[in-house]
Backbone as numpy.savetxt, mean C-alpha at the origin, in Angstrom:
# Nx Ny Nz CAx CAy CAz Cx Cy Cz
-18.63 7.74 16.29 -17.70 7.52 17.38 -16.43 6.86 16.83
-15.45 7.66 17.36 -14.26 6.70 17.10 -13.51 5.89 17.89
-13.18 4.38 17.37 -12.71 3.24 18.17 -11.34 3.30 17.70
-10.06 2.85 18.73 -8.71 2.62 18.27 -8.24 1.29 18.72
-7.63 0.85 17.88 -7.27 -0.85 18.13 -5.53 -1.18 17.95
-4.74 -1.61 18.93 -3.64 -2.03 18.45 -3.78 -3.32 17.97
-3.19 -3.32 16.67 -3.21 -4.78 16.15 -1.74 -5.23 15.18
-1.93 -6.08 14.95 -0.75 -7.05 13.86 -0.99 -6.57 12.51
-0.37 -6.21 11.69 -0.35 -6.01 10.27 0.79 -7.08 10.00
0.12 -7.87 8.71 1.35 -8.12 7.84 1.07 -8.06 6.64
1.91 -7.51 5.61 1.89 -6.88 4.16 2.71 -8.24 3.79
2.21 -8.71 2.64 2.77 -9.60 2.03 2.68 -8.47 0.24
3.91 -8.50 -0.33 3.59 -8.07 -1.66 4.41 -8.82 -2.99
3.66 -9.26 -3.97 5.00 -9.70 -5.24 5.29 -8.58 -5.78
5.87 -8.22 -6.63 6.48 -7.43 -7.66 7.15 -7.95 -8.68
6.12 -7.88 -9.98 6.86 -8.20 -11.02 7.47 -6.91 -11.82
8.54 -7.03 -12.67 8.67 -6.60 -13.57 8.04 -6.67 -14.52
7.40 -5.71 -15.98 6.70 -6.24 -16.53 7.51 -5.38 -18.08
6.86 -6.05 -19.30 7.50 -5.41 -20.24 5.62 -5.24 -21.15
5.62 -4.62 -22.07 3.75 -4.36 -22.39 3.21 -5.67 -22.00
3.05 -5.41 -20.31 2.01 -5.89 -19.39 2.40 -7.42 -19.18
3.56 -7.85 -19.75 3.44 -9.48 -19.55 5.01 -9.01 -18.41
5.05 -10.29 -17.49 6.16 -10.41 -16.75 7.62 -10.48 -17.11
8.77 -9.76 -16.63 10.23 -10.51 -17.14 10.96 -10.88 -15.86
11.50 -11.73 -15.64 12.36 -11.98 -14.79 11.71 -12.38 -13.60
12.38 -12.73 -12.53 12.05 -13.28 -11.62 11.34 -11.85 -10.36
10.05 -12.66 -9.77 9.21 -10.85 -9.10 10.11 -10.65 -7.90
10.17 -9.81 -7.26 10.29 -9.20 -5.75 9.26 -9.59 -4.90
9.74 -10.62 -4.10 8.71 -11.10 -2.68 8.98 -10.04 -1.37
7.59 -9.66 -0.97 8.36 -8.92 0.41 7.37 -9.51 1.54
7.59 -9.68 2.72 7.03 -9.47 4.06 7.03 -8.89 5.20
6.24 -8.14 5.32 6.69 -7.59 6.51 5.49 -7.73 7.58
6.03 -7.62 9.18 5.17 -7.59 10.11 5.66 -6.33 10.79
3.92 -6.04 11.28 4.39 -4.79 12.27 3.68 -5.06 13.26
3.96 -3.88 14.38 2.27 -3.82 15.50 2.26 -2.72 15.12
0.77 -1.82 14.68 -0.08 -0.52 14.55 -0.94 -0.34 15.48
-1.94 0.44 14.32 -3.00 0.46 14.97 -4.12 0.44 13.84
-5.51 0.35 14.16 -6.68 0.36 13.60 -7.82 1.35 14.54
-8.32 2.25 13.20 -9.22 3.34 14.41 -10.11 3.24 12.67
-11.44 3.08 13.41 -12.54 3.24 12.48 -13.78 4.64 13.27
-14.02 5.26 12.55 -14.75 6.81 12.51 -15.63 7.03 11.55
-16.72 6.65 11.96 -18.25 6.48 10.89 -17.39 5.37 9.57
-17.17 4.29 9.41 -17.31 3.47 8.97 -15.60 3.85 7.91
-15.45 4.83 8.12 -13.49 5.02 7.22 -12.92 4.44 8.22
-11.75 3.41 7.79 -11.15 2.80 8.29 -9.71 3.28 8.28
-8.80 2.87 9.35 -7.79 3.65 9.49 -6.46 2.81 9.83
-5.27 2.14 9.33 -4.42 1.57 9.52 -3.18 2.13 9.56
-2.45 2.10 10.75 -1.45 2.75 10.76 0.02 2.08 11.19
1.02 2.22 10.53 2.15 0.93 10.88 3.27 1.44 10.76
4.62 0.98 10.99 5.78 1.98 10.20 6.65 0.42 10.20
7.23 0.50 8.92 8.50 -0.70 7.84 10.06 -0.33 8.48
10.44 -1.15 8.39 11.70 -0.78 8.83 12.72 -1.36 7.99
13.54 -0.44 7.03 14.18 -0.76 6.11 15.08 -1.20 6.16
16.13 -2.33 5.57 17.24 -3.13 5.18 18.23 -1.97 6.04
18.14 -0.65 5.36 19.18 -0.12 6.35 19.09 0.82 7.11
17.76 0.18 8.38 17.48 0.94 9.41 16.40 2.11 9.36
16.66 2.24 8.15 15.36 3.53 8.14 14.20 3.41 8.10
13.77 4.06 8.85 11.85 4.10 9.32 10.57 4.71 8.29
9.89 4.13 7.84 8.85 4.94 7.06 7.64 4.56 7.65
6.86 5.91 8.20 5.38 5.19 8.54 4.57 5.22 7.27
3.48 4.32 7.93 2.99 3.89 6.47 0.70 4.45 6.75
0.39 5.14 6.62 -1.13 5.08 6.75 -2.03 4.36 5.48
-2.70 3.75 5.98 -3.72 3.50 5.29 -5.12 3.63 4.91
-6.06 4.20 4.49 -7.42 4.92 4.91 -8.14 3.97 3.98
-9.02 3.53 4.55 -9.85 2.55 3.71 -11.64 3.35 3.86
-11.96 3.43 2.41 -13.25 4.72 2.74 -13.85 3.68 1.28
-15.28 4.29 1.23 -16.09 4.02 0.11 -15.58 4.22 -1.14
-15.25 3.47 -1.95 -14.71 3.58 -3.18 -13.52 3.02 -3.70
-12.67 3.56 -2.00 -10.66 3.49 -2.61 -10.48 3.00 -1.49
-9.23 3.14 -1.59 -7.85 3.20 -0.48 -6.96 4.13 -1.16
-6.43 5.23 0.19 -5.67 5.98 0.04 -3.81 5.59 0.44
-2.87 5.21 0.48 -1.89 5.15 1.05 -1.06 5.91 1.08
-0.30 6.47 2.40 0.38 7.06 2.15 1.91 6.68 3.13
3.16 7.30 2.85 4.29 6.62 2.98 5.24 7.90 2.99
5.84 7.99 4.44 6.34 8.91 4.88 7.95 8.79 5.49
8.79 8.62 5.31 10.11 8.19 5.78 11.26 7.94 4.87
11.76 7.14 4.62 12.85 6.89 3.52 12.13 6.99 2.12
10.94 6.43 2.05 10.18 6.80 1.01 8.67 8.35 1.13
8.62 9.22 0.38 7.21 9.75 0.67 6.37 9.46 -0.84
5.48 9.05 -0.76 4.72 9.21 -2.12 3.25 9.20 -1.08
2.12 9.19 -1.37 0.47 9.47 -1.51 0.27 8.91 -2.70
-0.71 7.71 -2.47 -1.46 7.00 -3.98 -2.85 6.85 -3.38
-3.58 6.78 -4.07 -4.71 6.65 -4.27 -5.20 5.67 -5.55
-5.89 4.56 -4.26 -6.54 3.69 -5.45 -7.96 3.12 -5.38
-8.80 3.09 -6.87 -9.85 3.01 -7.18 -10.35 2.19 -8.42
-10.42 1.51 -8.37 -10.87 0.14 -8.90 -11.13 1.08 -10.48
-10.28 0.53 -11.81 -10.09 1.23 -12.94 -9.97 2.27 -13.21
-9.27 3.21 -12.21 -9.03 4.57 -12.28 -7.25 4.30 -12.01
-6.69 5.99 -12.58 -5.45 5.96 -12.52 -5.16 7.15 -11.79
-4.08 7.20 -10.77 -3.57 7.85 -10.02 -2.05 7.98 -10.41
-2.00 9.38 -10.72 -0.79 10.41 -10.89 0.02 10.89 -9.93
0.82 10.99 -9.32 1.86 11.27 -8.25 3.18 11.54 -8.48
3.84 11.79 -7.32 5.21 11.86 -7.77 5.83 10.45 -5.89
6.89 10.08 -6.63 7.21 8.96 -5.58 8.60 9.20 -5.37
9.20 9.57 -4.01 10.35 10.40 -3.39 11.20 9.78 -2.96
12.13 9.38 -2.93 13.58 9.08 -2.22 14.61 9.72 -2.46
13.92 10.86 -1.15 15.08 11.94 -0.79 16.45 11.86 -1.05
17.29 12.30 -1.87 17.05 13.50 -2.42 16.48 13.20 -4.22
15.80 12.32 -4.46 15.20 11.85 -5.53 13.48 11.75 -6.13
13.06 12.48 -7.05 11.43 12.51 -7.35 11.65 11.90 -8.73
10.13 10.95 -8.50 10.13 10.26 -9.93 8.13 10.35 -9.99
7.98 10.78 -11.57 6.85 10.71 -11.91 6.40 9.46 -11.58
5.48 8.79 -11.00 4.44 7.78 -10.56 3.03 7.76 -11.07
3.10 6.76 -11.68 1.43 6.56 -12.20 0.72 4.73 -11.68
-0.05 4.97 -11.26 -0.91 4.03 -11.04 -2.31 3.77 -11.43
-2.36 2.35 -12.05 -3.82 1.90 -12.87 -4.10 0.43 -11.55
-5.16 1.33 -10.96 -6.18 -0.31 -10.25 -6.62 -1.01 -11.28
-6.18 -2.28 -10.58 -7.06 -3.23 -11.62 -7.92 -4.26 -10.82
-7.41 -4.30 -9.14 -8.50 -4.72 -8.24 -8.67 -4.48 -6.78
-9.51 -4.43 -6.31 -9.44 -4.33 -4.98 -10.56 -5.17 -4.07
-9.86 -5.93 -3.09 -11.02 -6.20 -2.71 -10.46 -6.54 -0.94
-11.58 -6.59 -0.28 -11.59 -5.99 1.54 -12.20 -6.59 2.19
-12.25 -7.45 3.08 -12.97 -7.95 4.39 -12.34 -6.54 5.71
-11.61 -5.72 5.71 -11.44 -5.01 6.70 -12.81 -4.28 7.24
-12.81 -4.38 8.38 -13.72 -3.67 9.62 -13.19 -3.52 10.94
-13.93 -2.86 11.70 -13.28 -2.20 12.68 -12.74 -3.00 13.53
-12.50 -4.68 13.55 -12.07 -5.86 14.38 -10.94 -6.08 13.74
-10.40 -5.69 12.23 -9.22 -6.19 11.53 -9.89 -6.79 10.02
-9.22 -7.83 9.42 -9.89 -8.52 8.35 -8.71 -8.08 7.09
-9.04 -8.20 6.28 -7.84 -8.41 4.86 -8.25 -7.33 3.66
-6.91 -7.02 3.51 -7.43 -6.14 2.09 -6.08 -6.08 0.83
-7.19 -6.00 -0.32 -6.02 -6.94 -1.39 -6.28 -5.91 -2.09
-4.71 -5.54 -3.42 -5.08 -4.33 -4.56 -3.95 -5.33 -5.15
-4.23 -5.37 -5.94 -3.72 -5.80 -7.49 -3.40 -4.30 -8.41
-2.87 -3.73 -8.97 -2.48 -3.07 -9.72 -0.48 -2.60 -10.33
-1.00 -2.39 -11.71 0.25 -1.58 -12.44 0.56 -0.64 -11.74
1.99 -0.19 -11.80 2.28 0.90 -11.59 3.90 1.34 -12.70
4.06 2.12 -12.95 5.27 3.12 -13.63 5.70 4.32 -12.91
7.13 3.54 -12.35 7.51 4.77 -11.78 9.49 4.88 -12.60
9.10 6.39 -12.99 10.20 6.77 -13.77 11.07 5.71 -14.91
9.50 5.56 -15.48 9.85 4.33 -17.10 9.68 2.89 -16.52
9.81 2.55 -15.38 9.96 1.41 -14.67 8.53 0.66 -14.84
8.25 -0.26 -15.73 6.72 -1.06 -15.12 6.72 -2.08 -14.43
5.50 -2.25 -13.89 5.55 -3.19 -12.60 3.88 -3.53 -12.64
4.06 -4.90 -12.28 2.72 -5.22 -11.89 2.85 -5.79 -10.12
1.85 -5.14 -9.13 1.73 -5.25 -7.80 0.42 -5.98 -7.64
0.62 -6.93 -6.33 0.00 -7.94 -5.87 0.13 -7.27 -4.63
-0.65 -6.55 -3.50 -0.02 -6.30 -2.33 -1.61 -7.35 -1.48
-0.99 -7.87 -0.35 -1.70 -8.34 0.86 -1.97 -7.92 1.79
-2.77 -7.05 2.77 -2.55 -6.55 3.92 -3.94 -7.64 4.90
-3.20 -7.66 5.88 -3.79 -8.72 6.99 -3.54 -7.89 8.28
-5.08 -7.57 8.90 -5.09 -7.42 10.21 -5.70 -7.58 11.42
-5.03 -7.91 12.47 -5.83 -8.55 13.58 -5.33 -8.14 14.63
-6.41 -8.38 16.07 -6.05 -7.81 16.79 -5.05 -8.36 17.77
């Protein structure tokens, strides 16, 4: 059976720069709050929200939380699809129309209190997009 929930998201994320894997410079703090939603369907979890960018532009954002991973995907000023899985690497391409850049991503953690009431879910991982490295800290918090 499937349940749907409007709730509060807030994404907290750092962003470092990184040079072979150690930090440079000062990271990128972000926060954001939204209202979504949450719909759980035999135990995949489902988060759905949309960011609203510095200059106005809208990207919705899904989140699928299933056995193994989290899928994200990001549709608006930005489009990319990642997929992440605790020491696995995910290949993509990451879009800002009229712009594509090879994207690679290495999990290095994940971990979830989310259920169908809300609860928290954390990914730690690298990513390289078009030569660029980065180490990500993202936060997601949700309630109803």
């Amino acid at each position: 059976m499937k349940t749907i929930k409007c709730v509060s998201v807030t994404v907290r994320s750092v962003i470092d720069n990184t040079e072979n894997g150690l930090p440079v410079g000062d990271p990128e703090r972000t926060v954001i709050a939204a209202v979504g939603s949450l719909s759980d369907e035999d135990g995949v979890l489902t988060v759905r929200y949309a960011e609203e960018g510095e200059d106005g532009q809208r990207t919705d954002v899904t989140l699928v939380k299933r056995e193994g991973g989290v899928i994200l995907s990001r549709r608006g000023s930005v489009v990319v699809d990642l997929v992440f899985e605790e020491g696995e690497e995910c290949r993509t391409v990451y879009s800002v129309p009229p712009y594509k850049f090879d994207m690679t991503v290495n999990t290095k953690k994940i971990r979830s209190t989310l259920c169908g009431s809300g609860g928290e879910l954390q990914l730690i991982y690298d990513m390289n997009v078009g030569g660029q490295e980065k180490r990500v800290r993202l936060h997601l918090s949700v309630t109803e």
